[in-house]
C-alpha positions as CSV (number, residue, x, y, z in Angstrom):
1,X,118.9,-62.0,8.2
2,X,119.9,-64.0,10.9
3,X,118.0,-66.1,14.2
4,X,118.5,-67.0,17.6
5,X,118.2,-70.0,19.3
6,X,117.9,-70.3,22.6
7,X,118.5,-74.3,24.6
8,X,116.6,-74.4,27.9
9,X,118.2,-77.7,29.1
10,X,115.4,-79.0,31.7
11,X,112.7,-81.6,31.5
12,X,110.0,-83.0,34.0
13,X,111.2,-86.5,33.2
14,X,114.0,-88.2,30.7
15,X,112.5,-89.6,27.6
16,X,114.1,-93.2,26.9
17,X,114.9,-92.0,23.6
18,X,116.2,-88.6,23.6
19,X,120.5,-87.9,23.4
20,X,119.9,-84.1,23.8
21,X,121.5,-82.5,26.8
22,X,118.9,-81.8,29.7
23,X,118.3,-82.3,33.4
24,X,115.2,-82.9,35.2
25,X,116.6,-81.5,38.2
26,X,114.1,-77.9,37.9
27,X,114.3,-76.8,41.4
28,X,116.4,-73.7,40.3
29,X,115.8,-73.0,36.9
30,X,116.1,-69.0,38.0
31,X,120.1,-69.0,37.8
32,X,120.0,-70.6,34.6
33,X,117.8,-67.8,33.4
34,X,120.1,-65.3,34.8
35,X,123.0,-66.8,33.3
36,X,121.1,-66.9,29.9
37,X,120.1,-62.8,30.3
38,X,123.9,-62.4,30.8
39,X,125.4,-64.6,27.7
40,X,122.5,-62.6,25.7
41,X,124.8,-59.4,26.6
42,X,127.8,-61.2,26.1
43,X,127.1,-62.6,22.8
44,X,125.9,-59.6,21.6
45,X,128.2,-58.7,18.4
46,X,128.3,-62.6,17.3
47,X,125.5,-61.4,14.8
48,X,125.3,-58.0,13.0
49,X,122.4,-58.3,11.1
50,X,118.5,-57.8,11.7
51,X,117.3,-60.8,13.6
52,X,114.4,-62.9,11.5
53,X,113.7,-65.3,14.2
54,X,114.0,-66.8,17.5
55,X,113.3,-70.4,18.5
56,X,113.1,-71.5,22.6
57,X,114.1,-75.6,21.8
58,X,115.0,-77.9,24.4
59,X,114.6,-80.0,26.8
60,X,111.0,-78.0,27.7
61,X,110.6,-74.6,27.3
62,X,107.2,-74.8,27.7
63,X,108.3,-74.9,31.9
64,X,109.8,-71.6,32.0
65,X,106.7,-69.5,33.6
66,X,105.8,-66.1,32.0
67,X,108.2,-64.2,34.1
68,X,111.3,-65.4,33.1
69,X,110.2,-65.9,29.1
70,X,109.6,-62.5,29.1
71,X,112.6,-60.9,30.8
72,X,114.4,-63.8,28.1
73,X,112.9,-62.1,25.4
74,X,113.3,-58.1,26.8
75,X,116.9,-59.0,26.7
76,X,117.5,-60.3,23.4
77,X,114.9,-56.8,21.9
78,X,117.4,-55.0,24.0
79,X,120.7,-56.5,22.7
80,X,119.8,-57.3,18.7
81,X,118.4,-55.6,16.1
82,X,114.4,-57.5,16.3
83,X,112.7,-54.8,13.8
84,X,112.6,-57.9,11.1
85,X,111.4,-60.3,13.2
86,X,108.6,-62.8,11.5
87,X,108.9,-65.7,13.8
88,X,108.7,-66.6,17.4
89,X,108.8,-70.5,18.4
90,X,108.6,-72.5,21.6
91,X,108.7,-75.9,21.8
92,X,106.0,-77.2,24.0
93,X,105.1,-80.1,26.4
94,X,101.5,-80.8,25.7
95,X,100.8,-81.1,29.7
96,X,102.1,-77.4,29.5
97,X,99.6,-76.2,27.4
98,X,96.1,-75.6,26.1
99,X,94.9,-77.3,23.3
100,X,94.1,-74.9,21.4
101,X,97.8,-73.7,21.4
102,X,99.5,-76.9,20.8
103,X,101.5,-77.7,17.6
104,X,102.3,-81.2,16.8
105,X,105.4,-83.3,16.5
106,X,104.7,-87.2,15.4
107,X,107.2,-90.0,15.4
108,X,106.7,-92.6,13.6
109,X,108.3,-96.4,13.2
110,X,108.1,-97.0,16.4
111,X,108.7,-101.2,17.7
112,X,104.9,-100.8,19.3
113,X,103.8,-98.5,16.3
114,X,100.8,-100.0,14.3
115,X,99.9,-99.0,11.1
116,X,96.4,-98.4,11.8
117,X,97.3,-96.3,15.0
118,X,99.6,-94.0,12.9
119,X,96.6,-93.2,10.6
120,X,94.7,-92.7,13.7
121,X,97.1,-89.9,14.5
122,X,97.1,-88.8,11.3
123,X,93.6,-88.4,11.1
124,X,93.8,-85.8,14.4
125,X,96.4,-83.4,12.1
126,X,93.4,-83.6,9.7
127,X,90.3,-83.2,12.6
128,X,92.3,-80.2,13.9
129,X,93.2,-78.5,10.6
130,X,97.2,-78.4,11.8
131,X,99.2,-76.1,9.6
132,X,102.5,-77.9,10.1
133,X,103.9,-81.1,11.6
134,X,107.1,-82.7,12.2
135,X,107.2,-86.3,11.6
136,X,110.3,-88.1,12.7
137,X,111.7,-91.7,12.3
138,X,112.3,-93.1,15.7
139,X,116.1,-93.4,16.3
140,X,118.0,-95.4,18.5
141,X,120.9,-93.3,19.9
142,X,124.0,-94.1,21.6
143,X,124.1,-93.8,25.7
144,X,120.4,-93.5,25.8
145,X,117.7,-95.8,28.0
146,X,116.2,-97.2,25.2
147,X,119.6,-98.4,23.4
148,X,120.1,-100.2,26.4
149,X,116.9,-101.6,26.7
150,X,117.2,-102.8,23.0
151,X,120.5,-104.2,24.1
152,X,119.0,-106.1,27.1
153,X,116.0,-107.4,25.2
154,X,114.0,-105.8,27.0
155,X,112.4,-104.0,23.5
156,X,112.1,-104.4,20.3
157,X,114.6,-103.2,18.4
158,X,113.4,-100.4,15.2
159,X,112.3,-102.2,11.9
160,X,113.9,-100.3,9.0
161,X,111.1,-101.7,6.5
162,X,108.4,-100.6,8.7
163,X,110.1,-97.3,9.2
164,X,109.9,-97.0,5.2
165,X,106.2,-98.0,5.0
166,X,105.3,-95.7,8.1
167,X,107.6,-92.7,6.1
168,X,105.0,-93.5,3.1
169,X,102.2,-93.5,5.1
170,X,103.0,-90.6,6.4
171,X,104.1,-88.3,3.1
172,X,101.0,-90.1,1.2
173,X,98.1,-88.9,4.0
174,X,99.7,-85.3,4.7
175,X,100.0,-84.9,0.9
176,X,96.2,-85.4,0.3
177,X,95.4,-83.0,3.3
178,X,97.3,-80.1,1.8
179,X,100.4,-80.2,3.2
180,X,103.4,-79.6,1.2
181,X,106.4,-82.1,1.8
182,X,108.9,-79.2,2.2
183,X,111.8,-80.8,4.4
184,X,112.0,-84.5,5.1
185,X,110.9,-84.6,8.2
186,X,108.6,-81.6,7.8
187,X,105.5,-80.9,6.7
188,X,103.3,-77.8,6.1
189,X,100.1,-75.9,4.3
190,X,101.2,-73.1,2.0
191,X,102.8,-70.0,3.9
192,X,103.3,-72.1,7.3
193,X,106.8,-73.3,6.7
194,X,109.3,-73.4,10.0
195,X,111.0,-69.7,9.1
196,X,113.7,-70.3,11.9
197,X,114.4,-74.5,10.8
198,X,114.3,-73.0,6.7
199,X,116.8,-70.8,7.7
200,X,119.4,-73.1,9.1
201,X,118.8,-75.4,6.2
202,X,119.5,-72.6,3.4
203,X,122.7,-71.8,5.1
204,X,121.8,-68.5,7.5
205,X,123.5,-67.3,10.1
206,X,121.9,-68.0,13.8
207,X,123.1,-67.4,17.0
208,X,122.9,-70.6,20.1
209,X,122.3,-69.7,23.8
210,X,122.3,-72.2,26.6
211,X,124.1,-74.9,27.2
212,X,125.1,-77.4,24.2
213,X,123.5,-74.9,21.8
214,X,125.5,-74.1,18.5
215,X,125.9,-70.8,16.6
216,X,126.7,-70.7,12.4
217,X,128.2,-67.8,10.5
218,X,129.1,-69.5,7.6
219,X,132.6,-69.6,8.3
220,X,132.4,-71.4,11.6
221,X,130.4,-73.5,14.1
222,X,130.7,-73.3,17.3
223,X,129.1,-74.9,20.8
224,X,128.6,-74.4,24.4
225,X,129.5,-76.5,27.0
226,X,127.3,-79.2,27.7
227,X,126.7,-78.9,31.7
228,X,124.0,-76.5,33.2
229,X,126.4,-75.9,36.3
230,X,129.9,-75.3,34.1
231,X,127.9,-73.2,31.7
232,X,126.6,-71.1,34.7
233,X,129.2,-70.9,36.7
234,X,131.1,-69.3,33.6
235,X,128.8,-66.5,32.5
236,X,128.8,-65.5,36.0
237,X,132.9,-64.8,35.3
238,X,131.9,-63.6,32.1
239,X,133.1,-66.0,29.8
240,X,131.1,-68.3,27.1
241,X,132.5,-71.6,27.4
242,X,132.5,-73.0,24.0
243,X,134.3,-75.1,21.6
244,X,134.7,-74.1,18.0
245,X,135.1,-75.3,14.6
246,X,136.7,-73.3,11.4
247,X,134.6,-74.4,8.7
248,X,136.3,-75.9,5.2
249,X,135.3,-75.3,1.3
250,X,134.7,-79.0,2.0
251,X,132.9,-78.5,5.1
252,X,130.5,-76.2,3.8
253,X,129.8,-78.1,0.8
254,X,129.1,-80.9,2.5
255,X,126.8,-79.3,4.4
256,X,125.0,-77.6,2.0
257,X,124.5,-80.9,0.1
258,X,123.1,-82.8,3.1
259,X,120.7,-79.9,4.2
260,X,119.6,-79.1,0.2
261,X,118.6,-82.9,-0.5
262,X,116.1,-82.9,2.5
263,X,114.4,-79.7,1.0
264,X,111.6,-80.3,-1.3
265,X,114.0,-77.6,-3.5
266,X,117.0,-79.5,-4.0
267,X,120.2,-78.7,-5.4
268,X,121.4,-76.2,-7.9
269,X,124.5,-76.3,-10.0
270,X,124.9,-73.3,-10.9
271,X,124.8,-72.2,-6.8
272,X,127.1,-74.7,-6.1
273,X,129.6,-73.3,-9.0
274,X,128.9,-69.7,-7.6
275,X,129.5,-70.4,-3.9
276,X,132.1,-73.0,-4.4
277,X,133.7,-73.0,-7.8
278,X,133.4,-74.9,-11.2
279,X,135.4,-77.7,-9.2
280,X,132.6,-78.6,-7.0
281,X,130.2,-78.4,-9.8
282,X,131.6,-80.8,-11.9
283,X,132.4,-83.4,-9.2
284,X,128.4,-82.3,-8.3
285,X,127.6,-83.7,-12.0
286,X,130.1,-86.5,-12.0
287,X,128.3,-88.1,-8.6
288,X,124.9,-87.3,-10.6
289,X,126.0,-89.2,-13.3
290,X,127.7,-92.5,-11.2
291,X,123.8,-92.8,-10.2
292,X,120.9,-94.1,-11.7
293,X,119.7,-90.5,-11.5
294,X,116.0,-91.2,-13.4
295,X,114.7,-92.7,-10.1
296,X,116.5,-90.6,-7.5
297,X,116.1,-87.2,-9.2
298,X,113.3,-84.8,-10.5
299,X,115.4,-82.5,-13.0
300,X,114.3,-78.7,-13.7
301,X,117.4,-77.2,-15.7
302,X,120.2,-76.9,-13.3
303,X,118.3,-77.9,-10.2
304,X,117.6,-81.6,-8.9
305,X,115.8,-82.4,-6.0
306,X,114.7,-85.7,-4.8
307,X,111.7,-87.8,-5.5
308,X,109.2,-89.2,-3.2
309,X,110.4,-92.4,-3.6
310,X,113.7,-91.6,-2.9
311,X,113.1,-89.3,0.4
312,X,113.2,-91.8,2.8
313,X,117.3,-92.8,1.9
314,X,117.9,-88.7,1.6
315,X,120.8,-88.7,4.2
316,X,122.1,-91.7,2.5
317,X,122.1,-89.8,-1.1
318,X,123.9,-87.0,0.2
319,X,126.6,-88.4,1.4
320,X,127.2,-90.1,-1.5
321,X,128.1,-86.6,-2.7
322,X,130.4,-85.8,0.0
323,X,134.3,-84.7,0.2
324,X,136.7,-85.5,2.6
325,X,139.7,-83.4,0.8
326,X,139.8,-80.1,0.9
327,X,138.8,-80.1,-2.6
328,X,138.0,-82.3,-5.3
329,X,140.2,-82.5,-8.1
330,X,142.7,-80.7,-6.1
């Protein structure tokens, strides 16, 4: 099974925060959907197998009207194999939408960021009975307003203990409303996990459209070009202006280290020795063994995934796992 994402690079205003690539100049948004229709055709045998979802991120999908999502989505039906489709998912702008419709996102950590006024928030997921939110740590990114701004003086900068109370605060009140703690920065009821995000963090392939968006097949990553007027200009000659990336034994483990420890799964041994060799395994247990693995670590057999109060340093973990050779032992 495989997904599609789909980048719609255009916002109604620039968020001080954000480093993603978008433009908030949505006077013609129609040739950009005209160049997406065509890349769909063009990009049509990058994936061979049924497609299991397809995710509109952004920028703000939420401003494409009704028109052009659904000539968007006649075009990928017409061009992929959709008969196993479980999951369709647009990211929103809550002044785009109703309520009732909304899903939420929540970041946390934040230099103006009370405690009390995170539970407040928290208490809305529990008023309104949400099924799944994503709670992110606020991150200052380079060549971004608010790194500047942090720069200047003119704001606060982030405090990392806050960020690590807020991160408890958080994973302590979603727990007790039901919510399992099934990716780091993800939270859900039973049966309401993120199909499309689950998939890119066991390792499926998925397809990117737009500008900046990536594609996977396990063997290599690749990703458009980052300007809404270069990317248009060539799918209208036909071409998908990308760069591209041959993934290493190295590469991949890395990866699947770094995406495994933010899973409320973990890692398993014997996987890695299967899908990598008996070498990785072994430097795998040799890392597990440098660290003081009792309070990092809940243990079943061959598996080890984090615990809670470990969570918050998962990134940091991982890495400590990582290889820079091409193999270790090698």
């Amino acid at each position: 099974m495989a997904g599609i994402y789909l980048h719609i690079p255009f916002c109604k205003k620039a968020c001080h925060y954000c480093n993603f690539h978008f433009s908030t100049q949505t006077a013609d948004m129609q040739s950009f959907v005209n160049a997406l229709i065509q890349e769909i055709t063009l990009q049509k045998s990058y994936i061979k197998e049924p497609i299991e979802t397809i995710y509109f991120g952004g920028g703000t999908p939420s401003l494409l009207d009704e028109t052009q999502l659904t000539a968007i989505i006649a075009a990928i039906y017409k061009h992929f194999d959709i008969a196993d489709l479980i999951e369709c998912t647009l990211e929103a702008n809550p002044d785009d939408m109703h309520p009732s419709k909304l899903a939420v996102d929540l970041i946390y950590g934040t230099p103006s960021l009370t405690d009390q006024a995170l539970i407040a928030d928290l208490d809305w997921i529990e008023h309104y009975q949400i099924k799944h939110v994503s709670c992110y740590a606020l991150t200052v990114e380079d060549k971004t307003a608010l790194k500047k701004s942090i720069e200047k003086g003119q704001i606060e900068n982030i405090d990392s203990e806050k960020q690590a109370r807020h991160f408890e605060i958080v994973c302590t009140s979603l727990k007790k409303m039901g919510l399992e703690h099934y990716e780091i920065s993800n939270f859900a009821k039973p049966g309401f996990r993120s199909q499309h995000n689950s998939n890119y963090w066991s390792g499926k392939t998925y397809l990117g459209l737009g500008p900046s968006a990536h594609s996977f097949n396990i063997i290599s990553r690749q990703w458009n070009i980052s300007n809404n007027a270069l990317y248009i200009n060539s799918i209208k000659n036909g071409l998908v202006n990308f760069e591209i990336e041959i993934l290493t034994e190295a590469n991949r483990y890395n990866e699947y280290m770094m995406t495994s420890l933010r899973c409320m799964e973990g890692f398993d041994l014997d996987l890695i020795a299967e899908k990598f060799g008996e070498r990785y395994q072994k430097h795998s247990i040799d890392i597990i063994n440098e660290m003081d693995s009792k309070n990092i670590f809940n243990q079943n057999g061959n598996q080890y995934s984090l615990k809670d109060e470990a969570k918050f340093l998962a990134d940091g973990i991982a890495s400590d796992f990582f290889i820079l050779e091409s193999a270790p032992n090698s």
